[in-house]
DOPA-229532 format. One record per atom (N, C-alpha, C): residue in three letters; chain; x, y, z; atom name. Coordinates in pm, 1 decimal, always signed. Layout:
% residues N
atom type = Ala | mol = A | c1 = X | c2 = Y | c3 = Z | atom = CA;
...
This chain:
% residues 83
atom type = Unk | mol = A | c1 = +7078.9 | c2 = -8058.4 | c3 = +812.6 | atom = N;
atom type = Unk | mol = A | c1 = +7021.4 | c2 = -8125.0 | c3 = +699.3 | atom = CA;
atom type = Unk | mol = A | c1 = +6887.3 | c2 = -8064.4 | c3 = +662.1 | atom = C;
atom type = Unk | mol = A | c1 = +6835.5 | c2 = -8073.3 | c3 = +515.4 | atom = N;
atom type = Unk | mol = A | c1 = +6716.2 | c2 = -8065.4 | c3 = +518.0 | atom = CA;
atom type = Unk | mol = A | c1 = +6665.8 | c2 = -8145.9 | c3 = +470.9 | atom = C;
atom type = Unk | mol = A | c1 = +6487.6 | c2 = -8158.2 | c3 = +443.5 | atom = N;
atom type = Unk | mol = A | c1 = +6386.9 | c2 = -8220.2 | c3 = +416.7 | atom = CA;
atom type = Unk | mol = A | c1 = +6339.1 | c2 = -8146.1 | c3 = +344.3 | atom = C;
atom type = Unk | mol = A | c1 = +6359.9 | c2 = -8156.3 | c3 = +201.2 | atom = N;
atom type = Unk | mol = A | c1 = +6241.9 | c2 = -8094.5 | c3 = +101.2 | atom = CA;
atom type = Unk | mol = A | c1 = +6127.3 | c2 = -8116.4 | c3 = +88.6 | atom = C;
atom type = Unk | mol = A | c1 = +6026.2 | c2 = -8032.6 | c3 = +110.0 | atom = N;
atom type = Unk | mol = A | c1 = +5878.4 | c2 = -8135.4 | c3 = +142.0 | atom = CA;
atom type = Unk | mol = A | c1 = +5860.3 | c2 = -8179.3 | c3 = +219.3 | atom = C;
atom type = Unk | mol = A | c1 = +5885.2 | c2 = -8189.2 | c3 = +353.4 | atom = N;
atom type = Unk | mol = A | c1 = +5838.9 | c2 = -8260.0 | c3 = +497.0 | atom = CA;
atom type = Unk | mol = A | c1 = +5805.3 | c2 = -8190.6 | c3 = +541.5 | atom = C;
atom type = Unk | mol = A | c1 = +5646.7 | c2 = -8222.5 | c3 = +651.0 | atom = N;
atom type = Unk | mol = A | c1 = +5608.6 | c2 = -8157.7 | c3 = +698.6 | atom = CA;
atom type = Unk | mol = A | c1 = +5624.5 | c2 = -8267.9 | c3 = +818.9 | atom = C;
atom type = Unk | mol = A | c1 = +5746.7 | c2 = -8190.9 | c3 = +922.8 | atom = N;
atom type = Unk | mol = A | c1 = +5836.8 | c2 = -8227.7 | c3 = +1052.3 | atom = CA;
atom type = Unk | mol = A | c1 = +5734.5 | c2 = -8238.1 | c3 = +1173.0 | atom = C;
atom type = Unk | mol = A | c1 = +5718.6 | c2 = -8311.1 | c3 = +1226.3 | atom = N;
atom type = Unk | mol = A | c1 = +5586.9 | c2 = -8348.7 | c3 = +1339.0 | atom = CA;
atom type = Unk | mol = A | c1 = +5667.1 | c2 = -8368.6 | c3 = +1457.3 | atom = C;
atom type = Unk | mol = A | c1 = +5760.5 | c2 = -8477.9 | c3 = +1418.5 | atom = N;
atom type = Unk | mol = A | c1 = +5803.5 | c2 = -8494.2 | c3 = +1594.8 | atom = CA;
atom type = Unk | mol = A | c1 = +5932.7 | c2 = -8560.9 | c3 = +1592.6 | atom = C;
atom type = Unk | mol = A | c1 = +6075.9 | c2 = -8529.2 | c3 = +1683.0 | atom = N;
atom type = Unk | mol = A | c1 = +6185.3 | c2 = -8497.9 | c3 = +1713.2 | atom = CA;
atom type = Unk | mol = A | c1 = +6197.0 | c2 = -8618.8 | c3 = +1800.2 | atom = C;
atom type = Unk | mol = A | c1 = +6305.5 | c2 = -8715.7 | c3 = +1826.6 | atom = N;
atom type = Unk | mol = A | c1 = +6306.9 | c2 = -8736.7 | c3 = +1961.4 | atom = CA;
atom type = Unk | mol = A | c1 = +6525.0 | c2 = -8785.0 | c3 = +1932.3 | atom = C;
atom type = Unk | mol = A | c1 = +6543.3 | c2 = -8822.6 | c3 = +2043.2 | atom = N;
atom type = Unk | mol = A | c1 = +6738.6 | c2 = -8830.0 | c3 = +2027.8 | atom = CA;
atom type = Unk | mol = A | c1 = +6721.3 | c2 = -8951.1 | c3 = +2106.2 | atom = C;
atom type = Unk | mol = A | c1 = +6880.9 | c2 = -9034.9 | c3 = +2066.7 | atom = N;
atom type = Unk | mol = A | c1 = +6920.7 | c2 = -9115.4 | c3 = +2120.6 | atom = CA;
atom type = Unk | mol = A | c1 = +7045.2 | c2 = -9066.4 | c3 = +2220.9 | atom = C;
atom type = Unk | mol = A | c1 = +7109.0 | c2 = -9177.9 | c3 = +2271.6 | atom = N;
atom type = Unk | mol = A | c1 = +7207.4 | c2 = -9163.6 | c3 = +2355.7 | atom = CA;
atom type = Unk | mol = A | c1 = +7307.7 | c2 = -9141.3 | c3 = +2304.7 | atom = C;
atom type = Unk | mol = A | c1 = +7308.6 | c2 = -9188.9 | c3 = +2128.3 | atom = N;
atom type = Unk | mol = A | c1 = +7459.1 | c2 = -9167.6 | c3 = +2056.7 | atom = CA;
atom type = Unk | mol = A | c1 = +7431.5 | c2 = -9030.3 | c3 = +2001.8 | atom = C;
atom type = Unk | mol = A | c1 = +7344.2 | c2 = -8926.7 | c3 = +2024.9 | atom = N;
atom type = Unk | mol = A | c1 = +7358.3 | c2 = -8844.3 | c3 = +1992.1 | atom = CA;
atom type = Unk | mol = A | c1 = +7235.4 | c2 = -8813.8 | c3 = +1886.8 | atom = C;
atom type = Unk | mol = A | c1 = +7163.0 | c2 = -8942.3 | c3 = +1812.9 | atom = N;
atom type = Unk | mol = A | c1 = +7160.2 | c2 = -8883.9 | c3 = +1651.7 | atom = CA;
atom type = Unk | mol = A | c1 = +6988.6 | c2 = -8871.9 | c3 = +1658.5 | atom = C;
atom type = Unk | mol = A | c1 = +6902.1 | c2 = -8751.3 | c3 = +1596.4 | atom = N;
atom type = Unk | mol = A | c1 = +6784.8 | c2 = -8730.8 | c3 = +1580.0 | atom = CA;
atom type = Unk | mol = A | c1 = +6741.1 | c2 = -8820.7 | c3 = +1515.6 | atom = C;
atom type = Unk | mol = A | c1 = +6601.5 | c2 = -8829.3 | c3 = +1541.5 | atom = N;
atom type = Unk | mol = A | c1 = +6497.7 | c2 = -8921.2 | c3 = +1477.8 | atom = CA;
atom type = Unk | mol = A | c1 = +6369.9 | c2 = -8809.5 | c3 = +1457.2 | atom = C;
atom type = Unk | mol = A | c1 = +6311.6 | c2 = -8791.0 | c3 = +1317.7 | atom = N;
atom type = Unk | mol = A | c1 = +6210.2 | c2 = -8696.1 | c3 = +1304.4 | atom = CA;
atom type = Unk | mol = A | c1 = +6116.7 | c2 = -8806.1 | c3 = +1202.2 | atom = C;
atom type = Unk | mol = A | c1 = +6016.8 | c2 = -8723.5 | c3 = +1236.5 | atom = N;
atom type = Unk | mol = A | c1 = +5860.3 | c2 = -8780.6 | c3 = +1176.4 | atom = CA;
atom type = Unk | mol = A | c1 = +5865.5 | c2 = -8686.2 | c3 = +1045.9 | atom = C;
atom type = Unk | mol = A | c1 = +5806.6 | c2 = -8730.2 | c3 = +933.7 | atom = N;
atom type = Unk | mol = A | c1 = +5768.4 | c2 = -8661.7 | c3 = +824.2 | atom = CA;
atom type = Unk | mol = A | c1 = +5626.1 | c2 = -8679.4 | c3 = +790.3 | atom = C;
atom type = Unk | mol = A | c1 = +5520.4 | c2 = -8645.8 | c3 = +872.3 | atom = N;
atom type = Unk | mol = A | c1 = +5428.8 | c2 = -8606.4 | c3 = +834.2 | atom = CA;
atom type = Unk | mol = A | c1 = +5364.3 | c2 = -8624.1 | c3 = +719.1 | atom = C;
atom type = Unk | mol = A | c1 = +5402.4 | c2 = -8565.6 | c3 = +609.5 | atom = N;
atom type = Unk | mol = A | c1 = +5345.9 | c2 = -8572.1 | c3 = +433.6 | atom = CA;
atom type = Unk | mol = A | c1 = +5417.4 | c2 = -8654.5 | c3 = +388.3 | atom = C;
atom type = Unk | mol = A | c1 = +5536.3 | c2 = -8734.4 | c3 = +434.2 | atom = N;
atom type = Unk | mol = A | c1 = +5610.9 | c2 = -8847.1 | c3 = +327.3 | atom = CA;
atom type = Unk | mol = A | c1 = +5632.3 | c2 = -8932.5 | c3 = +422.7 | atom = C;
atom type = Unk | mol = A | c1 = +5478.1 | c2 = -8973.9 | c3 = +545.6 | atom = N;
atom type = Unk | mol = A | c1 = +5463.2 | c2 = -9062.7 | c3 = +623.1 | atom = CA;
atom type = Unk | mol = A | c1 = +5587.2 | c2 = -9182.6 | c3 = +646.6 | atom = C;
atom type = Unk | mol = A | c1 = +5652.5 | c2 = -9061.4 | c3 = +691.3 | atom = N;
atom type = Unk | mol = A | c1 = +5810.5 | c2 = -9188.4 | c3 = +777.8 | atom = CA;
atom type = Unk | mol = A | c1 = +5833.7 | c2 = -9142.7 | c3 = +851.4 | atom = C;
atom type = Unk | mol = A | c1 = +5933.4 | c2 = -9209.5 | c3 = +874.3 | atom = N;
atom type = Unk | mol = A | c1 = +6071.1 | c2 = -9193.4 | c3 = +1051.5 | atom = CA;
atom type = Unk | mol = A | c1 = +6195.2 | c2 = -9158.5 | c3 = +910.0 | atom = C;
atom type = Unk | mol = A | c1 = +6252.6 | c2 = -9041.3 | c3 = +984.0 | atom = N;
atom type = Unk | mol = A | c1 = +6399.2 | c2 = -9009.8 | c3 = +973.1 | atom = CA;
atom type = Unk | mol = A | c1 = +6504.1 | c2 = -9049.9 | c3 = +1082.0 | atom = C;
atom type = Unk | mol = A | c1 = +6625.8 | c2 = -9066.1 | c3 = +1028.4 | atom = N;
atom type = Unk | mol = A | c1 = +6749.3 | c2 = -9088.0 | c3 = +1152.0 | atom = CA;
atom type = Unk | mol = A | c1 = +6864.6 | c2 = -8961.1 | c3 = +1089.1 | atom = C;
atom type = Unk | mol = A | c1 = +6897.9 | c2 = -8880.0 | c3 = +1166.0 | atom = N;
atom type = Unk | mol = A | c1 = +6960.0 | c2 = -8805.3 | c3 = +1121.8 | atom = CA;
atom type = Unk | mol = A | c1 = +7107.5 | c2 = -8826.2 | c3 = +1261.8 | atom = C;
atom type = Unk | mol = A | c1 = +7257.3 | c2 = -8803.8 | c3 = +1221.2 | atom = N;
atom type = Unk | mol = A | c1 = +7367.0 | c2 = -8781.8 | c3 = +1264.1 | atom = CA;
atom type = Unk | mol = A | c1 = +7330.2 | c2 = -8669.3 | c3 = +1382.0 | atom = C;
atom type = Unk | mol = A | c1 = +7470.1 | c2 = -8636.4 | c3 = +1468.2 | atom = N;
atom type = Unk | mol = A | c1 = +7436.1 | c2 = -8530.7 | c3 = +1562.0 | atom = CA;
atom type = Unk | mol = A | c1 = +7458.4 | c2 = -8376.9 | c3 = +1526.8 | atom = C;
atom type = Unk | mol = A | c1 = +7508.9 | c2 = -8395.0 | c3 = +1394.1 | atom = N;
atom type = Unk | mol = A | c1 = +7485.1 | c2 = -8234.0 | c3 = +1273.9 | atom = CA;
atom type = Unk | mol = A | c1 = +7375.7 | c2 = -8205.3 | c3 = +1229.2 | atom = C;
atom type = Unk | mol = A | c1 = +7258.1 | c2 = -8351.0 | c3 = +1206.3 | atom = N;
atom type = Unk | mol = A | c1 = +7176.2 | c2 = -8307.4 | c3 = +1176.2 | atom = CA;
atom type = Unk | mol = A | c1 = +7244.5 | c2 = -8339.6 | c3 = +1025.0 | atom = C;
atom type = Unk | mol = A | c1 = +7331.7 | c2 = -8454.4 | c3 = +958.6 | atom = N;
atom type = Unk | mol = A | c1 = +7366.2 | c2 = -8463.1 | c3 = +862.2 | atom = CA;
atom type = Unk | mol = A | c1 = +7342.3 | c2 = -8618.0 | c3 = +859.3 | atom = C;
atom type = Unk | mol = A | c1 = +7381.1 | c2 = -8699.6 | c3 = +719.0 | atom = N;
atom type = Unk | mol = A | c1 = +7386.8 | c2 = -8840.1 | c3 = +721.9 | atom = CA;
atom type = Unk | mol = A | c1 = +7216.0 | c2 = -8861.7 | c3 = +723.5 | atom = C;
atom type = Unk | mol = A | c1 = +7140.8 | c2 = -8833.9 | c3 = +648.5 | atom = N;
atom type = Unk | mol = A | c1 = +7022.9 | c2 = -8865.9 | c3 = +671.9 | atom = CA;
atom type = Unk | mol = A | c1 = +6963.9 | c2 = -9014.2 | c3 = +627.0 | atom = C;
atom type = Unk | mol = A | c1 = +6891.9 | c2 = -9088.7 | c3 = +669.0 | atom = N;
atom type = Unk | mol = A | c1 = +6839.8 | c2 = -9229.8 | c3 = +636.8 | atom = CA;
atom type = Unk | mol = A | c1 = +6711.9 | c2 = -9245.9 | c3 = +680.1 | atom = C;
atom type = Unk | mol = A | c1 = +6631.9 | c2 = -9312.1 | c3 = +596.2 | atom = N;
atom type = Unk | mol = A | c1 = +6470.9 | c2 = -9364.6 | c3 = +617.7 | atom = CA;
atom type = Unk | mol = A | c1 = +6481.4 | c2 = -9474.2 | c3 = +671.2 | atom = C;
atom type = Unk | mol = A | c1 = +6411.9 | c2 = -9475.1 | c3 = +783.2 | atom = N;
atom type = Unk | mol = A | c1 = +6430.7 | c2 = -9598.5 | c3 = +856.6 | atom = CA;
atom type = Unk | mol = A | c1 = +6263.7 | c2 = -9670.7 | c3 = +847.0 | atom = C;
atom type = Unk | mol = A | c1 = +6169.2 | c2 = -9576.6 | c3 = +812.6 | atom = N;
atom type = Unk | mol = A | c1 = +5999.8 | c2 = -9657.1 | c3 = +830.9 | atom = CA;
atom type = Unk | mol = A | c1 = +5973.6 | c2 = -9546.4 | c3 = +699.5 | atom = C;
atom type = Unk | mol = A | c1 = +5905.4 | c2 = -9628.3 | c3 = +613.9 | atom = N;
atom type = Unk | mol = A | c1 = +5771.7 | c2 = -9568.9 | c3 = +508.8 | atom = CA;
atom type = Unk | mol = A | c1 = +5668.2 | c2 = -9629.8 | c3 = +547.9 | atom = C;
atom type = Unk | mol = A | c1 = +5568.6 | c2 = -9532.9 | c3 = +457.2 | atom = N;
atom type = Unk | mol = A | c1 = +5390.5 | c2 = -9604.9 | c3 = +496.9 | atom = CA;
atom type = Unk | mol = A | c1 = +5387.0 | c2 = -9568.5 | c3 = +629.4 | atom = C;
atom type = Unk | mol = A | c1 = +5408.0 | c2 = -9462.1 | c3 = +749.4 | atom = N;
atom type = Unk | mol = A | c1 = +5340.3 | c2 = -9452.0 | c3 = +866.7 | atom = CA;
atom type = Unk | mol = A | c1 = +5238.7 | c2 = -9332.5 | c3 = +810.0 | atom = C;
atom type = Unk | mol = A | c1 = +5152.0 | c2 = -9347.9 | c3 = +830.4 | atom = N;
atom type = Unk | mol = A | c1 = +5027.6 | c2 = -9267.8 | c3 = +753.3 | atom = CA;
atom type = Unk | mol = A | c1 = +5041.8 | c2 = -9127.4 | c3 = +877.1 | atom = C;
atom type = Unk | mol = A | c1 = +5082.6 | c2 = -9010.3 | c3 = +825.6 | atom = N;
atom type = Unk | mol = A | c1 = +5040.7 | c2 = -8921.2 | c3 = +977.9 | atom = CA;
atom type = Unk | mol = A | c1 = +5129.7 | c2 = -8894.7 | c3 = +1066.9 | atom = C;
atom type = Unk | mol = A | c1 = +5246.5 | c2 = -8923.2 | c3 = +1019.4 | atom = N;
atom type = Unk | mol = A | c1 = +5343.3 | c2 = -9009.4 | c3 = +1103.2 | atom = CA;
atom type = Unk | mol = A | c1 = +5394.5 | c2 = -8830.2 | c3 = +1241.2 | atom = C;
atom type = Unk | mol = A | c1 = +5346.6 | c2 = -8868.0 | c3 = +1344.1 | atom = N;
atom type = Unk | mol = A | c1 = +5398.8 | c2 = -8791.1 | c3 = +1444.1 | atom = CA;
atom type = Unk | mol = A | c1 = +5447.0 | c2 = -8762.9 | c3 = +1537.4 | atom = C;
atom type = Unk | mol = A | c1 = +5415.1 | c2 = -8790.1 | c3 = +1710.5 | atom = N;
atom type = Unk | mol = A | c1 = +5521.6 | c2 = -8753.3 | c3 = +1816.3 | atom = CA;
atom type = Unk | mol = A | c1 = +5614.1 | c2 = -8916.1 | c3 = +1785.1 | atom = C;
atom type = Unk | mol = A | c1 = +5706.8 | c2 = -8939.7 | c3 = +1828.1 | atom = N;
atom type = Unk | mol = A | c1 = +5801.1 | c2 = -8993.5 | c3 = +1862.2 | atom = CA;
atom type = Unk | mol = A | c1 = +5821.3 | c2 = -9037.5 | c3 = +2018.1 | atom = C;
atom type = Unk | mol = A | c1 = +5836.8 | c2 = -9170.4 | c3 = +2057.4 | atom = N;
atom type = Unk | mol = A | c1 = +5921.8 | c2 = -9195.5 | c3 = +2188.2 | atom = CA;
atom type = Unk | mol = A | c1 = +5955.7 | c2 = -9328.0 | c3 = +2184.3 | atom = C;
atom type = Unk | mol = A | c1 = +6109.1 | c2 = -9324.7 | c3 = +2268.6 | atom = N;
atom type = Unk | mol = A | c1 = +6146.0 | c2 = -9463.6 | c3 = +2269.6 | atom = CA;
atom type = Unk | mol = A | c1 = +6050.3 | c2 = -9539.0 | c3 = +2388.3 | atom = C;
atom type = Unk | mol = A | c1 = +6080.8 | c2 = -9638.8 | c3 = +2370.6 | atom = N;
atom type = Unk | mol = A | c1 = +6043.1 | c2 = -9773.6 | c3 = +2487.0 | atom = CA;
atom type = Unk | mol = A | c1 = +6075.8 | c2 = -9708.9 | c3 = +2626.5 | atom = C;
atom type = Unk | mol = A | c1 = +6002.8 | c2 = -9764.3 | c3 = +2746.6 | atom = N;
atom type = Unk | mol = A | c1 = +6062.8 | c2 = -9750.6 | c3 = +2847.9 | atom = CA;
atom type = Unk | mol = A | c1 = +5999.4 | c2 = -9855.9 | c3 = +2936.2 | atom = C;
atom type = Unk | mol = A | c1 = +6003.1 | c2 = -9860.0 | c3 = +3042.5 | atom = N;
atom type = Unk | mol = A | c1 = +5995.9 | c2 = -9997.1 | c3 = +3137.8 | atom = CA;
atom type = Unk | mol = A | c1 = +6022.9 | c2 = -10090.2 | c3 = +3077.9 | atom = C;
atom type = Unk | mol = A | c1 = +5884.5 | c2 = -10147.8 | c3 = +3073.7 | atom = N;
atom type = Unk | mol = A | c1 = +5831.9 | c2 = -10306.6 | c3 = +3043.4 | atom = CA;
atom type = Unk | mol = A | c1 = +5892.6 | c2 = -10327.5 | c3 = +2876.4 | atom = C;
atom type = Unk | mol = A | c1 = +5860.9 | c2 = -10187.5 | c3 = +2789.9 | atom = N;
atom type = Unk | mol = A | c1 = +5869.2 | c2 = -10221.9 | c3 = +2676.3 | atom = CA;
atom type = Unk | mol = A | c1 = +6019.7 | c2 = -10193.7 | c3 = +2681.0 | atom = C;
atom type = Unk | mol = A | c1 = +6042.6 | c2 = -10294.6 | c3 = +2537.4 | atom = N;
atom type = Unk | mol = A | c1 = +6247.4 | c2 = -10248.1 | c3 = +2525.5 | atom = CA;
atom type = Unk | mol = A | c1 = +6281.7 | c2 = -10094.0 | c3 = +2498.3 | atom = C;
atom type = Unk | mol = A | c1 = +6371.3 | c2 = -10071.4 | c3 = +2554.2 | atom = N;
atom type = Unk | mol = A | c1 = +6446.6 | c2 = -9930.0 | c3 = +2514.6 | atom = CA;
atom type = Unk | mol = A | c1 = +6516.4 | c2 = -9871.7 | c3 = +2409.7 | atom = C;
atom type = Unk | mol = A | c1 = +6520.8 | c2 = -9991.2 | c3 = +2348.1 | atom = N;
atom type = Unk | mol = A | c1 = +6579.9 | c2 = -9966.7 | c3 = +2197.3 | atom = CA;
atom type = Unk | mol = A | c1 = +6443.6 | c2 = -9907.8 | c3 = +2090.3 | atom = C;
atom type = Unk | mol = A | c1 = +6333.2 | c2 = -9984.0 | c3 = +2095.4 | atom = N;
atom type = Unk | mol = A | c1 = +6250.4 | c2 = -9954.0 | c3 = +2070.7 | atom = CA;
atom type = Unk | mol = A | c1 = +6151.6 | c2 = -9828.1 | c3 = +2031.5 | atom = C;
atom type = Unk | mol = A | c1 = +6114.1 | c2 = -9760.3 | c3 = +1872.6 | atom = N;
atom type = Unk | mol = A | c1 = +6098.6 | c2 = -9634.5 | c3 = +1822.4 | atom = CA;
atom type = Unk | mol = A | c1 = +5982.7 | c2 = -9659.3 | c3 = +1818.9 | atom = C;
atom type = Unk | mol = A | c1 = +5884.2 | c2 = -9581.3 | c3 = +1851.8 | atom = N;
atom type = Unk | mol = A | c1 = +5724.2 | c2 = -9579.7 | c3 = +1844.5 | atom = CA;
atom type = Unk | mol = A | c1 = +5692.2 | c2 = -9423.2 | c3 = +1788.2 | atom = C;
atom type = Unk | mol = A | c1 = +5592.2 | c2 = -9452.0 | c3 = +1677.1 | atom = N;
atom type = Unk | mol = A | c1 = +5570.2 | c2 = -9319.6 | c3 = +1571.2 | atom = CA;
atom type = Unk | mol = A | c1 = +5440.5 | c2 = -9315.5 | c3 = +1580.6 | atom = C;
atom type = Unk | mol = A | c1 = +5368.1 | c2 = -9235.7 | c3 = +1689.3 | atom = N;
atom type = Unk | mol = A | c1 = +5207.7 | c2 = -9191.1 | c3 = +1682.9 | atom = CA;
atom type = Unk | mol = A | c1 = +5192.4 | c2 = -9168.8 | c3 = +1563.1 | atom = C;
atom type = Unk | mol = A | c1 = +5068.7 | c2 = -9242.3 | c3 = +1486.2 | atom = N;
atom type = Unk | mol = A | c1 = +5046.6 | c2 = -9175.0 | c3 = +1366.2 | atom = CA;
atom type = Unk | mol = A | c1 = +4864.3 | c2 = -9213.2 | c3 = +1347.5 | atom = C;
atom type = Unk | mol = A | c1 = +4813.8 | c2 = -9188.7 | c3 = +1246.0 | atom = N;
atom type = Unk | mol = A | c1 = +4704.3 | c2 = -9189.7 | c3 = +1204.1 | atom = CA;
atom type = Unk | mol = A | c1 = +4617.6 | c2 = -9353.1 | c3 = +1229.6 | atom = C;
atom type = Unk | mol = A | c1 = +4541.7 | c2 = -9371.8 | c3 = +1344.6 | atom = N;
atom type = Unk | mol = A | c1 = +4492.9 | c2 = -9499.5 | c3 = +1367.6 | atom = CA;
atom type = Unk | mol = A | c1 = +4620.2 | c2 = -9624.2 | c3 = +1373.4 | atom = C;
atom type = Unk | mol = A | c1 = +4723.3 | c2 = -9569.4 | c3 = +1372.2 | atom = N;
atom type = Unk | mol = A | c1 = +4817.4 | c2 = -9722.4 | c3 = +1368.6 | atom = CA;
atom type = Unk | mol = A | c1 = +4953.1 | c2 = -9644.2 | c3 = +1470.0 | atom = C;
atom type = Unk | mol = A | c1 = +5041.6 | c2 = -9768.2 | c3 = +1496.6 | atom = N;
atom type = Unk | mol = A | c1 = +5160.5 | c2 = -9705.2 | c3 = +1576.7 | atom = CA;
atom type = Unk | mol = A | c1 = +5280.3 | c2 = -9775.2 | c3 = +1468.6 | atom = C;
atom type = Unk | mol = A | c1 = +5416.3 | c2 = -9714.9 | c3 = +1453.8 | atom = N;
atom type = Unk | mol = A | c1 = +5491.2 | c2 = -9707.0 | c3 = +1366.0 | atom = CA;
atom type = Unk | mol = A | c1 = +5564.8 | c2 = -9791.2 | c3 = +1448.8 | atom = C;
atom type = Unk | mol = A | c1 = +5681.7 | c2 = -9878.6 | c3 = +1409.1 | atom = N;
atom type = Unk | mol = A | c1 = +5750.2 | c2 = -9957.9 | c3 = +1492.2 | atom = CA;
atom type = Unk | mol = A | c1 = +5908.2 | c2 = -9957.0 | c3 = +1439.5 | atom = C;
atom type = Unk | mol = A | c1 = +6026.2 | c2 = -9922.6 | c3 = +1527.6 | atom = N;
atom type = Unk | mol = A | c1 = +6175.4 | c2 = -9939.4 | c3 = +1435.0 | atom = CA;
atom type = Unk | mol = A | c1 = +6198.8 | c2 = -9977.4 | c3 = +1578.0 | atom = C;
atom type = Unk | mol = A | c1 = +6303.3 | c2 = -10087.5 | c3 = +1535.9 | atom = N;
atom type = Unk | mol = A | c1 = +6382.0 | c2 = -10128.5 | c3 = +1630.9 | atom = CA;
atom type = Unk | mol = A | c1 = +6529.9 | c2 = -10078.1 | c3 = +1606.2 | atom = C;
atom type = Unk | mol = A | c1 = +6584.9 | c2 = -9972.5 | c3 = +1673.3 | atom = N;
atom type = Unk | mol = A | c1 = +6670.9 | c2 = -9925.4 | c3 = +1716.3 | atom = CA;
atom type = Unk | mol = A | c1 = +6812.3 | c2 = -9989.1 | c3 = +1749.3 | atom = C;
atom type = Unk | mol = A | c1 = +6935.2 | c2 = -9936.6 | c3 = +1718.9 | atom = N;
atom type = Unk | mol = A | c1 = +7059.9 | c2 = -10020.7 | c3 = +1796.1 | atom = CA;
atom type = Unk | mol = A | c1 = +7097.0 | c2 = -9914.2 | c3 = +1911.0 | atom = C;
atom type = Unk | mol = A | c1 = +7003.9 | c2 = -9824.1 | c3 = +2003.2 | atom = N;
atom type = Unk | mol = A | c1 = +7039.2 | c2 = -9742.9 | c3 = +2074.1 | atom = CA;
atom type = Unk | mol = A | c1 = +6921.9 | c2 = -9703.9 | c3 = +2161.0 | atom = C;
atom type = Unk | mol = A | c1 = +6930.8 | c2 = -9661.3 | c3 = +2254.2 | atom = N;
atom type = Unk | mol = A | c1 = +6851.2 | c2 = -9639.8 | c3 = +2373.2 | atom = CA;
atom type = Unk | mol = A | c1 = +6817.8 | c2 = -9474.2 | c3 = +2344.4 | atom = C;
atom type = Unk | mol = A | c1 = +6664.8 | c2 = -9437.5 | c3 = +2421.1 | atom = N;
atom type = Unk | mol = A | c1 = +6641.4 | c2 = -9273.8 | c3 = +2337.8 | atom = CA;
atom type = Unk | mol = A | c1 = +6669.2 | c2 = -9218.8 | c3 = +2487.2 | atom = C;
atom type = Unk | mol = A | c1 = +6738.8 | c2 = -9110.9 | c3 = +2435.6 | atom = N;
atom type = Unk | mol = A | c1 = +6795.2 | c2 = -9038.5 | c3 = +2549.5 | atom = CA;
atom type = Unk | mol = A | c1 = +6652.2 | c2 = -8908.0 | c3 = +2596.9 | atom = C;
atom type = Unk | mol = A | c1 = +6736.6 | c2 = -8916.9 | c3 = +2759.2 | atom = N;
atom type = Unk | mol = A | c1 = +6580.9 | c2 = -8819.3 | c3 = +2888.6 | atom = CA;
atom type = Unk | mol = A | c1 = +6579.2 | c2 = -8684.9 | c3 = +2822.0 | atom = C;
């Protein structure tokens, strides 16, 4: 797939396979298929939006956290992010 205009910050996968990327300049979360096809916005407004990681311990595992500019991005997930 591509992103016209994104400037791509940070990558992370689930267990079903499918990428999750940061867009940087059009401050969101992407969910992309395991082609890298089927693309969907799952967060706008993350200002900065960059590394990526799911939950682990304490916090839930479903759970998408988007380092970004003074704030943290939040998607709740139907999938666990794969090691």
């Amino acid at each position: 797939g591509t992103v016209t205009g994104a400037a791509i910050d940070g990558i992370a996968k689930d267990v079903l396979g499918r990428y999750y990327i940061s867009d940087n300049s059009g401050r969101r979360l992407l969910r992309f298929d395991s082609s890298f096809g089927a693309q969907e916005v799952l967060l706008t407004g993350v200002g900065a939006a960059a590394n990526i990681a799911f939950g682990k311990g304490a916090l839930d595992c479903n759970d998408v956290y988007v380092a970004s500019s003074g704030n943290l991005g939040f998607f709740e997930a139907d999938a666990t992010g794969r090691p």
